[in-house]
Steps between C-alpha positions, in 0.01 A plus 500: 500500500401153646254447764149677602427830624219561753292745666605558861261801562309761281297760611448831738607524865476672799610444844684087543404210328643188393447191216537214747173361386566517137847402500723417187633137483837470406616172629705382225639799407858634558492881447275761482499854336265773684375768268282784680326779311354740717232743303387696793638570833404763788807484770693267585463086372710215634479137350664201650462176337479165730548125479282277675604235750276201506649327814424818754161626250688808476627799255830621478712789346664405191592868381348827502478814228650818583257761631314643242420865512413527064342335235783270393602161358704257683607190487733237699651154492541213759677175392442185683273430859190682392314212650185367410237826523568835413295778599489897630476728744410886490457749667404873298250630269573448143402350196747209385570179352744255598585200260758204522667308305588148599771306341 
């Protein structure tokens, strides 16, 4: 598989948070694959991954994960007009990774 996969978060949550300030460039690239492993969870966890606009400064929804109630993989696709910045937000406490890869 072509392209480069990167780190879009990694770590332990709880309450909201986001990635805005470490985003994941992605100018040149065309699609992206999501792949989320979550290791630990305690309720419920809802991810929504967001495209930045650079004319109005500001992040919007690209797509969003189903709830997450378990400790699960998931993954998911978007093809064409991710933009130029990827990043997330959450809101839950879990233990996860999410990873992309750009083509």
């Amino acid at each position: 598989m072509q392209g480069n996969t990167q780190r879009l978060f990694s770590g332990s949550t709880t309450g909201c948070g986001d990635t805005h300030d470490d985003p994941v460039k992605c100018r040149f690239s065309k699609e992206a694959i999501f792949y989320l492993d979550i290791t630990a969870i305690a309720g419920d966890l809802d991810i929504e991954i967001q495209t930045y606009n650079p004319l109005t400064d500001n992040w919007h929804k690209l797509a969003v994960f189903d709830t997450k109630t378990t400790i699960c993989q998931d993954e998911g696709f978007i093809e064409y007009g991710i933009g130029e910045k990827l990043a997330i937000e959450y809101d839950g406490t879990a233990t996860f990774t999410l990873d992309v890869h750009l083509k």
